[in-house]
C-alpha positions in Angstrom: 14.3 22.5 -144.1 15.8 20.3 -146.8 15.7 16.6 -146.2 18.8 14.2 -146.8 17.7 11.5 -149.2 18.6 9.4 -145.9 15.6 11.1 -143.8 13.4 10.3 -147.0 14.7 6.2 -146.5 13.7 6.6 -142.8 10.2 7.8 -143.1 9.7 5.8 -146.2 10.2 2.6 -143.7 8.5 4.0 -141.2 5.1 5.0 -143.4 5.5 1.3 -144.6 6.4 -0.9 -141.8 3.0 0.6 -140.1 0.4 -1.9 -141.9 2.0 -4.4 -141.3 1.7 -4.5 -137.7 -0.9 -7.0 -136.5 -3.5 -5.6 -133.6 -4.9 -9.3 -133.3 -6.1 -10.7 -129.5 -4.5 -14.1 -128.8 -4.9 -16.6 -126.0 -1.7 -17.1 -125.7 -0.2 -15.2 -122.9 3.0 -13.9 -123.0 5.3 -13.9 -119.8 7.3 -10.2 -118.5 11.4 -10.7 -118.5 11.9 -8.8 -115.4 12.6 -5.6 -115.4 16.4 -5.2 -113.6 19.8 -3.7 -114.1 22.0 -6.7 -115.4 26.2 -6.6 -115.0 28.6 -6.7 -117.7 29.8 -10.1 -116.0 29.1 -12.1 -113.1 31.8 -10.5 -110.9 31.8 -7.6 -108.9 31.8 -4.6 -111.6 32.2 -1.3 -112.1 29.8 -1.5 -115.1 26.2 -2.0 -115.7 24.8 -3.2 -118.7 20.8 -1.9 -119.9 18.6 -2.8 -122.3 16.7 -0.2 -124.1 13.8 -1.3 -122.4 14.9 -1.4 -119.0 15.1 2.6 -119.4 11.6 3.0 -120.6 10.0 3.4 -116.6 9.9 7.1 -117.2 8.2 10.0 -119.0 11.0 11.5 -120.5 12.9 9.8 -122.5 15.8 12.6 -123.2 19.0 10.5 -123.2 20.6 12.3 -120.4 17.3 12.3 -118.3 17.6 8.5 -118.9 21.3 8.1 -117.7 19.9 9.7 -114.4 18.0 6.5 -113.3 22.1 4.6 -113.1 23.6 4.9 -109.3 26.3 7.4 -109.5 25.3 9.2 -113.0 23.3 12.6 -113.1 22.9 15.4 -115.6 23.4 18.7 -115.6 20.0 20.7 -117.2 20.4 23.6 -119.1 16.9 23.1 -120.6 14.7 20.4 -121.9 17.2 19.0 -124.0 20.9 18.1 -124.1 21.1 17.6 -120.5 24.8 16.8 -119.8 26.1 13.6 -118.0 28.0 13.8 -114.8 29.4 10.6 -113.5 31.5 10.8 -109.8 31.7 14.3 -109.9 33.6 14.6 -114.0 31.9 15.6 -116.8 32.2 16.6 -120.4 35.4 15.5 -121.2 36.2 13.5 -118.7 34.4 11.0 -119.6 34.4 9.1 -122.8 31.3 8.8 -124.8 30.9 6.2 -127.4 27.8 6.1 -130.2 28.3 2.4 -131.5 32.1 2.8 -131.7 31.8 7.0 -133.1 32.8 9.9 -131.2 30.3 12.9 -131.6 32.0 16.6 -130.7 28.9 19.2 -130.0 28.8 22.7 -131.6 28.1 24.6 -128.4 30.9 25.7 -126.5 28.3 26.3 -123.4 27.0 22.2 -124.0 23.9 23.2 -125.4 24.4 19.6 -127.2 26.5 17.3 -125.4 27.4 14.0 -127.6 24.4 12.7 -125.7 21.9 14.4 -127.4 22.7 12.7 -130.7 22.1 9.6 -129.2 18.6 8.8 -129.5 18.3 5.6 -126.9 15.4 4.3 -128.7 17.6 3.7 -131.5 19.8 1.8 -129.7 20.3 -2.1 -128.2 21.9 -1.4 -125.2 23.7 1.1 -122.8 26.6 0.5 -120.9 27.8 2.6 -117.9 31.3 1.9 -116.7 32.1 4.4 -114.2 35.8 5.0 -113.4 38.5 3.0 -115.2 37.8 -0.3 -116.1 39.8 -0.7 -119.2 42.1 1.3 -121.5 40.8 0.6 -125.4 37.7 3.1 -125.2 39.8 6.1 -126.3 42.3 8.4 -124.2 40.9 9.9 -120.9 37.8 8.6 -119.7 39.5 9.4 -115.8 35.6 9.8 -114.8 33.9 7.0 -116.5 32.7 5.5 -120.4 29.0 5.8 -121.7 28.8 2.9 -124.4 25.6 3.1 -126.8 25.6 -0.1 -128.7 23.7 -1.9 -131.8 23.8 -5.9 -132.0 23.4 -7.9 -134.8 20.7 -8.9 -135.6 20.1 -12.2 -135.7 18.9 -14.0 -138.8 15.4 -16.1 -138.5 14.5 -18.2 -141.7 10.8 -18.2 -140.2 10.9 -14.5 -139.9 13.0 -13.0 -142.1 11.5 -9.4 -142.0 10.6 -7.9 -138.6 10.2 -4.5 -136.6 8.9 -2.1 -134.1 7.0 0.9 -133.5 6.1 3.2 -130.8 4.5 6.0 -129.6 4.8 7.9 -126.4 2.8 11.1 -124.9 3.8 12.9 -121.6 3.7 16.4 -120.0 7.5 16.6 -120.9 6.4 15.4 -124.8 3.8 16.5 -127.2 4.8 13.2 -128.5 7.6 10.5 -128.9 7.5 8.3 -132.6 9.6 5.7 -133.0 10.2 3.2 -136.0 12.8 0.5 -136.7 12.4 -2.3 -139.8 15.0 -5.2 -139.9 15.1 -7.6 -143.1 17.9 -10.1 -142.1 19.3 -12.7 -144.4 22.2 -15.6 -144.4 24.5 -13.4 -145.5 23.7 -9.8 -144.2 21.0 -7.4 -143.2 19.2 -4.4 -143.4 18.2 -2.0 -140.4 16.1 1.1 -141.2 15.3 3.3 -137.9 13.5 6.5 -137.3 12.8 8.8 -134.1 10.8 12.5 -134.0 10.3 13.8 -131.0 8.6 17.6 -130.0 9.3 18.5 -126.0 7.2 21.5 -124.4 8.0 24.4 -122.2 7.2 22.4 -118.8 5.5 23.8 -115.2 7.9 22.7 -112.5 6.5 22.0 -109.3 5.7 25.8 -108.0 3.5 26.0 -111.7 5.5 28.2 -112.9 6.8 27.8 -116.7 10.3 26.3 -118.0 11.7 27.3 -121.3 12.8 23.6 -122.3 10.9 23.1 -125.6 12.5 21.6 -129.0 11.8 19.8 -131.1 14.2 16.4 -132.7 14.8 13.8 -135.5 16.9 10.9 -135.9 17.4 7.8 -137.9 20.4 5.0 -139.0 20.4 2.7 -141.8 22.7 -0.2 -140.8 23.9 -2.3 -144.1 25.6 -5.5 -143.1 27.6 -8.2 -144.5 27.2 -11.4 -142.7 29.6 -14.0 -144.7 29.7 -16.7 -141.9 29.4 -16.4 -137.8 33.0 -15.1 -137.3 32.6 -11.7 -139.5 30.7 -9.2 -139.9 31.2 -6.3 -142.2 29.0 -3.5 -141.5 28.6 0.6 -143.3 25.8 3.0 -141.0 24.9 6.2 -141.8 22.9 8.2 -139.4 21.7 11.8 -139.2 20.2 13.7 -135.5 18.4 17.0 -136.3 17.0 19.4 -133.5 15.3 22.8 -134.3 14.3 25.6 -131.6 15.4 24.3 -128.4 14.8 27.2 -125.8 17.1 26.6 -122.6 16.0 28.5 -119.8 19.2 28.4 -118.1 21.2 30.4 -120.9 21.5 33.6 -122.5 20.6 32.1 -125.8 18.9 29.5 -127.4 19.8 27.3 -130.5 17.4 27.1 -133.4 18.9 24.2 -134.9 21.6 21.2 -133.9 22.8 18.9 -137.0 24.9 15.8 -136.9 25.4 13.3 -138.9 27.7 10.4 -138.2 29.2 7.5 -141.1 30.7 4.5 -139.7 32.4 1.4 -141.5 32.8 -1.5 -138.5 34.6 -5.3 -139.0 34.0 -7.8 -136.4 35.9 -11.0 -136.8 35.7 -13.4 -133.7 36.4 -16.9 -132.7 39.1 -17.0 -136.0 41.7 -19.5 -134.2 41.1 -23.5 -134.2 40.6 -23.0 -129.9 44.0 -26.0 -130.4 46.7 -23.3 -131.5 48.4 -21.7 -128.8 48.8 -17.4 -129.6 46.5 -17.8 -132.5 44.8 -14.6 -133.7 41.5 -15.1 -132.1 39.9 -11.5 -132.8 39.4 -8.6 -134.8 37.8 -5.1 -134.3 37.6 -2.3 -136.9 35.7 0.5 -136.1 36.4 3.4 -138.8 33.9 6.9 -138.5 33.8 10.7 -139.0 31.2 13.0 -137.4 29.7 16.4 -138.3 28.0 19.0 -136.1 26.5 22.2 -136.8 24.9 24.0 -134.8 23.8 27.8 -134.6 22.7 29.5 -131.1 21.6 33.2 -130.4 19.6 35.4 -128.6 17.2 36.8 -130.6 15.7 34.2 -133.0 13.4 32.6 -129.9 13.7 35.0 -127.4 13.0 38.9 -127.0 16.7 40.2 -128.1 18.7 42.3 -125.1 20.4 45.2 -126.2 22.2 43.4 -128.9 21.6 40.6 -131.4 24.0 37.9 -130.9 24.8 34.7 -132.7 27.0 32.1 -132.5 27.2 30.0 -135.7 29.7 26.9 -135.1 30.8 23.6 -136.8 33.1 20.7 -135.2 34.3 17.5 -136.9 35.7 14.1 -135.4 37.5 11.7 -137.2 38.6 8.3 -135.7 39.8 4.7 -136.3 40.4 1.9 -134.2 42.3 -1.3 -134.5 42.0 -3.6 -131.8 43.5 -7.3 -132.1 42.8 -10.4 -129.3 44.9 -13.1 -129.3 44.6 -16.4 -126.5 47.9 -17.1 -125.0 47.5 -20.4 -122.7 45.3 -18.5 -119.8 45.7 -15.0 -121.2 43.5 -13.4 -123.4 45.3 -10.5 -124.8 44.5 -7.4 -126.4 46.2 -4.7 -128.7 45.6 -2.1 -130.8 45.6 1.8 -132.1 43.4 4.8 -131.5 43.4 7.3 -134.2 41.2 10.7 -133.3 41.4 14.3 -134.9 38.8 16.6 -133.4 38.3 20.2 -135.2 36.6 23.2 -133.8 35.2 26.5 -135.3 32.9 28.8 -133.2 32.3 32.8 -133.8 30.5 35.2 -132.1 28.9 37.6 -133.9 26.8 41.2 -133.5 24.1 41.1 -135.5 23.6 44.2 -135.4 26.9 45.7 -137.0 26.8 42.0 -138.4 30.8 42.2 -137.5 32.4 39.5 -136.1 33.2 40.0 -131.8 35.8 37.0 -131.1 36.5 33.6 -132.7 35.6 31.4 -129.6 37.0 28.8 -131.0 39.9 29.7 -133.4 40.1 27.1 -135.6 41.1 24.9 -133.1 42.1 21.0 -133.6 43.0 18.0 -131.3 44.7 14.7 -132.7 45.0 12.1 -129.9 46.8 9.1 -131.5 47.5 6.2 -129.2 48.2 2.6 -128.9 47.3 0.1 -126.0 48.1 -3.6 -124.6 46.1 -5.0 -122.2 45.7 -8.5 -121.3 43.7 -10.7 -118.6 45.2 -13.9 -117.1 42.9 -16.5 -115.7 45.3 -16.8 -112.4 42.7 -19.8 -111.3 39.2 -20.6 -112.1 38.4 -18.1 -110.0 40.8 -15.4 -110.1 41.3 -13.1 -112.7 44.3 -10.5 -113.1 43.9 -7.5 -115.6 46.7 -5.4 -116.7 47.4 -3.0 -119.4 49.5 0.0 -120.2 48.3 2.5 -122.7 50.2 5.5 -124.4 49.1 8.4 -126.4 50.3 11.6 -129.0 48.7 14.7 -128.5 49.4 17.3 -130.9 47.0 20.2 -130.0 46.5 23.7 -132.5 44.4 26.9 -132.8 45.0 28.1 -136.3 43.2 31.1 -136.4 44.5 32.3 -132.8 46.2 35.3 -134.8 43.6 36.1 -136.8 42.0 39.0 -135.6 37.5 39.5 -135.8 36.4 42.4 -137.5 36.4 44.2 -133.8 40.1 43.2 -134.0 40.3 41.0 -131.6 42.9 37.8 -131.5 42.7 35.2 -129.5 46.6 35.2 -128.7 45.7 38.8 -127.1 43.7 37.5 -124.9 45.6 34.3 -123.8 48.4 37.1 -122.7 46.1 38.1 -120.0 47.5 34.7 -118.5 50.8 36.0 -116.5 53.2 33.3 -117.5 51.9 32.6 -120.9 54.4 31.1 -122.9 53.2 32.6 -126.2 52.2 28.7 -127.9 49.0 28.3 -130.0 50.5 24.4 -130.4 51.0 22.1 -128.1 52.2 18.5 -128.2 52.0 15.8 -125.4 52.9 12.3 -124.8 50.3 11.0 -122.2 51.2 7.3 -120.5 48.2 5.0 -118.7 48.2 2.1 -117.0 45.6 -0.6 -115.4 45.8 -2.8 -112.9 43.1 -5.0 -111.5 42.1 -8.1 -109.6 39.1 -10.1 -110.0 38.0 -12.8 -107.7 35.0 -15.2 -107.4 34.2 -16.2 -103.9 31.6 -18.8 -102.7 27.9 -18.6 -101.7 27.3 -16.1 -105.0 29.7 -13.3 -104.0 32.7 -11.7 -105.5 35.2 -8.8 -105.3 37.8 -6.7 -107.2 39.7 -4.2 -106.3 42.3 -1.7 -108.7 44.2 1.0 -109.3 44.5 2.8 -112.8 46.9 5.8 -114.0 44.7 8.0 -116.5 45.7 11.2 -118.2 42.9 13.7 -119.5 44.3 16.3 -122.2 42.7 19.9 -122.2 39.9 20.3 -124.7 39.1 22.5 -127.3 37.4 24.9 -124.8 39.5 24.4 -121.5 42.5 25.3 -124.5 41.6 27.7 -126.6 38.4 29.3 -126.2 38.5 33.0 -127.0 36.1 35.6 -125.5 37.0 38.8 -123.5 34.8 37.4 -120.4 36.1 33.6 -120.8 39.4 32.6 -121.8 41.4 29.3 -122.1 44.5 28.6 -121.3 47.2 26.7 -123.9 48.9 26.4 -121.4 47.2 23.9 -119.3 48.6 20.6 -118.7 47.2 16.9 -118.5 45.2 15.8 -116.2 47.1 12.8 -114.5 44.3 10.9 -112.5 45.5 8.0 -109.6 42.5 5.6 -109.0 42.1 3.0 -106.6 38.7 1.2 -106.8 37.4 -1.7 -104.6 34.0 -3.3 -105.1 31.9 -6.4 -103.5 29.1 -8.2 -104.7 26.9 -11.0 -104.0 24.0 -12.6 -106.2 21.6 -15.7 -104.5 18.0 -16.6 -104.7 17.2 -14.6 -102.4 19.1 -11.1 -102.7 21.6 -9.1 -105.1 23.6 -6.7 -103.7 27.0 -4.5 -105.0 28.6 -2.2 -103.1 31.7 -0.1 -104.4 34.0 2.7 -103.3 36.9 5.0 -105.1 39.3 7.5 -104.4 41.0 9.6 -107.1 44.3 11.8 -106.4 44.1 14.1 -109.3 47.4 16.5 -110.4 47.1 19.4 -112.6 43.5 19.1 -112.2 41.6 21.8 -114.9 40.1 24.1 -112.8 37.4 26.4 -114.5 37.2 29.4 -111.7 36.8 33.3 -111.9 39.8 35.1 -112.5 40.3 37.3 -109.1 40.5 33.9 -107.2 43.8 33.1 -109.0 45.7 35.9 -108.0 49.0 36.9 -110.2 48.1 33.7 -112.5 46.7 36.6 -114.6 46.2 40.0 -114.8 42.6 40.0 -114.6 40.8 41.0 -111.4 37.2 40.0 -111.8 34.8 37.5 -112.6 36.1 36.5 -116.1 36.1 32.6 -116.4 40.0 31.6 -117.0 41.4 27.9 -116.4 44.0 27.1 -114.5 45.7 23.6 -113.1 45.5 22.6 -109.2 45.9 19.6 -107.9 42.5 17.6 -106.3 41.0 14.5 -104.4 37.8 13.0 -106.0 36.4 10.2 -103.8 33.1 8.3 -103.4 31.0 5.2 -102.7 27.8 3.3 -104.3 25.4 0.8 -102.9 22.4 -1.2 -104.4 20.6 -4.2 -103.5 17.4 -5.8 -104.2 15.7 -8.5 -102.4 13.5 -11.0 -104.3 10.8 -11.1 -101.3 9.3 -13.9 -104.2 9.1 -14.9 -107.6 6.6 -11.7 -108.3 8.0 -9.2 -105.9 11.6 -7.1 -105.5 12.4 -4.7 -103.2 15.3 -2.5 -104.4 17.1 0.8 -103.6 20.8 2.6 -104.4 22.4 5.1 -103.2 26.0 6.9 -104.1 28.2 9.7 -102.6 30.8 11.5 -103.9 33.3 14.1 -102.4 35.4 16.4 -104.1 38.2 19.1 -102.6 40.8 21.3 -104.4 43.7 20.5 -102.3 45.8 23.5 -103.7 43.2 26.3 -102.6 41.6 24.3 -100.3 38.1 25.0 -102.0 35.4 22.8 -102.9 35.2 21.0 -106.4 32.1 22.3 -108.3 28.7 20.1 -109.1 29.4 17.5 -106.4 26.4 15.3 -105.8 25.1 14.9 -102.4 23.9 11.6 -101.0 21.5 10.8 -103.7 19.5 7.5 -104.7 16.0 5.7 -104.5 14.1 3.3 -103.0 11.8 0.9 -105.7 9.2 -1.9 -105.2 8.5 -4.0 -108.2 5.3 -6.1 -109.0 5.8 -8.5 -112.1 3.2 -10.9 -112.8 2.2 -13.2 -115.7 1.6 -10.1 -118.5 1.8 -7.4 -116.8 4.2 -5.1 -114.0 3.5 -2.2 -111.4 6.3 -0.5 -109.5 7.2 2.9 -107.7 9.9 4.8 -107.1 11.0 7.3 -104.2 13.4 9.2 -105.6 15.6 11.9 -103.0 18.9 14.0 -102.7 20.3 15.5 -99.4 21.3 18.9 -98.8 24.9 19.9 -100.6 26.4 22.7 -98.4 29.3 21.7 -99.6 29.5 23.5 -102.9 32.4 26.2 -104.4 31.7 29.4 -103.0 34.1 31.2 -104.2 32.8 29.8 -108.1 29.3 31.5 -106.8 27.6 27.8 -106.9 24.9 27.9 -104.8 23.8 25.5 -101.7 20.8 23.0 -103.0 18.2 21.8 -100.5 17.1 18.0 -100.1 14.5 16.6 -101.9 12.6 13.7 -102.5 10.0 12.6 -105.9 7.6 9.5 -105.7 7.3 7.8 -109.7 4.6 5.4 -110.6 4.5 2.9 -113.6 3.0 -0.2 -115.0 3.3 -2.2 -118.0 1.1 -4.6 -119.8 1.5 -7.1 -122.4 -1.8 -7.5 -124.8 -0.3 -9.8 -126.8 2.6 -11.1 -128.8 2.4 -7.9 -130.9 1.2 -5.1 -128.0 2.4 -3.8 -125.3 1.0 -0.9 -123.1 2.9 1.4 -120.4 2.0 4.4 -118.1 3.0 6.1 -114.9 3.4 9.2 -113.1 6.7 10.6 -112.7 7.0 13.7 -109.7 3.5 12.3 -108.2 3.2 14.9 -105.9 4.0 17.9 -108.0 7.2 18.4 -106.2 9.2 21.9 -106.5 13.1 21.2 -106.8 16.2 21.7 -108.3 19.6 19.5 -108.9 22.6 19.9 -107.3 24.2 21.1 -110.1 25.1 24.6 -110.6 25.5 26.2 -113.8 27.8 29.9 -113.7 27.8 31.7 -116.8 30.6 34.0 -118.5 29.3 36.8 -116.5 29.7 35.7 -113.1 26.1 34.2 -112.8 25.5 31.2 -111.1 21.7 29.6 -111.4 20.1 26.7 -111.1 17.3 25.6 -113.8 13.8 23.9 -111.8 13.0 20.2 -112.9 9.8 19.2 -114.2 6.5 19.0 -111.7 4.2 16.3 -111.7 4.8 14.8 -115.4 2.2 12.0 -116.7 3.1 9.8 -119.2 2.0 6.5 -121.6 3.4 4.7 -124.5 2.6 1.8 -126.8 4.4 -0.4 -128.5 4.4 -3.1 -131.4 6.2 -5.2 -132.7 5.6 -6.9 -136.2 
């Protein structure tokens, strides 16, 4: 494979920055931050806030394996890698996910390669997980929640001007995991230089039998910034995510490569008022970025070929802009902006064979979602906080190739005519309103509260739109989305205990229904179990808890646990891939240099799954994880466990049901031991 003179720049850094980490012993010992999740704010939140290394108490560091460990948030696993994140019961996209400001589109229109798998978390400062509605700036949609990965900057050290870290990690899951990040930071700006590779096996679940989940991945960024004072910040990144022969065990094809490659340009301006001006311009955000995904999957490259050779060759784009202004208004602090995003599509399915082409699956299909939003948040008293906010957005909505026939003369327009009412559009425009709502209050003796409600609209995507295959068709005629929310949430933080307990309920119309197409009678004129999209109208509602109790200054004792129930109110069916009662149960040890903890991991029996969708009931279970960390030194730190001590034999909740009717689940990993070492220099 040829290599971008950017992936030259990474591993150039990374070769170099190696001898320059120091192994030395010192006497000095050096104090563990605890280990704990940490809230956006001090209130009652739908959000939670991680560092990178508050993720690192597991063996698998796949960034959708990761998300798993945050109440509420699962994954859905096709294989080892891409696993795609499901947060109360929405997925794909319903939710909005964010690489440092960029939207990434993946190639596969099966999510072989959710935007999560270009998002290394090793490369990143932080995760935020805001599940529901919170606020209206992140981009249009987001009714199920918003995944923020997140690079600070870094901060300049006249004794240290040049600094970095590297790490290696070995598991059952990984042959290995490298990572490499260099920083030289100056008055005036900065340079970061990061690398990842990363090689994943075929693992044995619990029963010892083998999983097709190998692949194999690189990654790096190069941040260049421009630092001319503390209130701005000027800032270009260009970053590249590369995976090669990922087998997926729950498909009917595998993808020997994944490329995406992301440019961003960013301004930051903050604190630009004299704090004595009243409505003075007080912020600025820019964020300006276009993404590239290609990505190739078939059935015969990595696998033993059926009876024909298929491949599906694809390539998305997403463009974006963002414009976001803050001004301070006596006790408001208000905020206003645009949202620029253009998302284009091509997929075609192919027979290698005849090499002729079967179907454009996706027919040149775009997506501009232009929008502009107002939101503001009034200090009512010192203790009360009101947010509010409306938000509107354009959709303008295309396939441009739906009358272009494949060489086995097939259009996509013929089969969106198997829908009984279809209108005969291949465009569609929309004008989608939000709004927000929400009260924050601070109560005495550590505790706190909110409560809101939040009016969200989710246009169709590309697939749910236009996707073009004789077995699964979209529909251009679907309508938004049109979520109602109403969240409550209480908290409470002392000496002695933290605790957060929240609760939702979401009245969904014109809910996009994926389903087989002899459940939707005279909707088309199909009979059987071709996948078709359709709107209904739904209830979505749920309910999180999490506590730990500082039993003393070394010891927690922690555990969460989340629900979520979902119904289509128009058939009177089941929603699909609706978590059971889920959570865990931890302990925590932290002493001077070094930490110990466990984890008893368990799900309850779903029964309540879509039957008619062929999803499958799941069975409880319950894993017990091990880990430890250790700090050498002020340059070494060492960390092992045991994820899955007992070798358990399970599978998720979630279903996956395939364009021929096939609904299967894909085993998690057995007993899965693990280390990694880091330094930093």
């Amino acid at each position: 494979m040829k290599r971008a003179p950017l992936w030259l720049a990474i591993n150039s850094a990374i070769v170099m920055s190696i001898p320059h980490v120091s192994f030395a012993a010192t006497n000095d010992a050096t104090q563990l931050e605890p280990i704990a999740v940490t809230a956006t704010d001090k209130t009652a939140s739908q959000s939670q806030t991680f560092t990178k290394q508050e993720l690192e108490d597991t063996g698998n560091s796949e960034t959708g394996s990761v998300l798993r460990q945050v109440n509420g948030v699962d994954a859905d696993r096709m294989g080892g890698h891409g696993l795609d994140t499901v947060i109360r019961g929405q997925t794909q996209s319903q939710l909005n996910i964010l690489l440092d400001g960029a939207k990434i589109e993946g190639g596969c229109p099966n999510r072989m390669d959710p935007p999560t798998s270009y998002a290394e978390v090793s490369s990143y400062d932080k995760v935020t997980v805001i599940k529901g509605v919170k606020s209206l700036e992140y981009g249009a949609g987001g009714t199920g929640g918003t995944v923020l990965f997140e690079r600070e900057t870094p901060k300049y050290d006249p004794n240290k001007s040049v600094s970095g870290e590297v790490s290696a990690m070995k598991s059952n899951i990984l042959n290995f995991d490298l990572n490499a990040q260099a920083q030289a930071v100056g008055k005036k700006g900065y340079v970061v230089i990061q690398g990842n590779t990363k090689e994943g096996n075929n693992y044995q679940d619990g029963n010892g039998d083998t999983v097709k989940s190998s692949y194999k991945t690189q990654q790096g960024h190069i941040d260049l910034g421009w630092t001319p004072n503390d209130h701005n910040e000027v800032k270009f990144s260009a970053e590249k995510s590369s995976t090669q022969d990922a087998l997926y065990g729950g498909a009917g094809m595998d993808a020997p490569k994944a490329d995406g490659d992301i440019l961003r340009l960013q301004y930051k301006g903050k604190k630009l008022s004299d704090g004595k001006t009243n409505g003075q311009l007080d912020a600025v955000l820019v964020d300006i970025y276009q993404s590239n995904v290609t990505h190739l999957m078939d059935n015969y490259t990595l696998r033993t070929p059926g009876a024909m050779k298929m491949a599906t060759p694809t390539d998305t784009t997403a463009k974006g802009a963002k414009f976001k202004f803050t001004h301070l208004i006596g006790k408001t602090e208000l905020d206003y902006g645009i949202q620029l995003q253009a998302v284009v599509k091509n997929a075609t399915l192919y027979n290698k064979g005849t090499n002729k082409s079967v179907s454009l699956l996706w027919p040149d299909a775009h997506t501009d979602q232009n929008g502009a939003f107002v939101q503001a948040k009034t200090a009512l008293t010192d203790s009360q906080d009101l947010i509010y906010g409306v938000r509107v957005d354009q959709v303008t909505a295309e396939a441009k190739k739906a009358n272009v026939a494949s060489d086995m003369n097939v259009k996509a327009t013929s089969l969106y005519s198997k829908y009984t009412n279809y209108s005969g559009k291949t465009k569609v425009d929309e004008t989608n309103w939000n709004g927000l709502l929400r009260y924050e209050q601070r109560l005495s003796k550590g505790m706190s509260w909110f409560t809101g409600v939040s009016l969200t609209s989710r246009t169709a995507d590309e697939t749910e739109r236009f996707i073009a295959k004789s077995d699964w068709i979209g529909n251009p005629d679907l309508k938004p989305e049109k979520h109602t929310q109403v969240d409550i949430g209480l908290a409470q933080a002392t000496t002695s205990v933290s605790w957060s307990a929240n609760a939702y309920y979401d009245q969904v119309k014109d809910y996009i229904l994926r389903d087989y197409a002899k459940n939707q009678a005279g909707l088309t004129s199909l009979t059987g179990t071709q996948n078709i999209y359709v709107n209904k109208d739904a209830t979505i509602s749920g309910a999180e808890l999490e506590a730990t109790f500082h039993v003393s200054s070394s010891v927690d004792l922690g555990g969460q646990v989340s629900a979520v129930y979902g119904r289509n109110t128009t058939d009177k069916r089941n929603l699909s891939n609706i978590a059971p009662v889920s959570g865990n149960l931890n302990a925590k040890y932290i002493g001077s240099n070094w930490y110990t903890g466990t984890r008893f991991n368990f799900a309850s029996e779903q029964s309540s799954v879509n039957t008619e969708y062929g999803e499958n009931k799941t069975p409880a279970w319950s894993t017990v994880d091990l880990f430890a960390g250790y700090t050498m030194n002020k340059t070494l730190q060492l960390q092992a466990g045991v994820d899955n001590l007992f070798d358990h034999a399970y599978y998720n909740y979630l279903n996956r049901t395939d364009v021929l009717g096939t609904s299967y689940k894909v085993m998690e990993p057995g007993r899965n031991i693990w280390a990694r070492v880091s330094a930093k220099f």
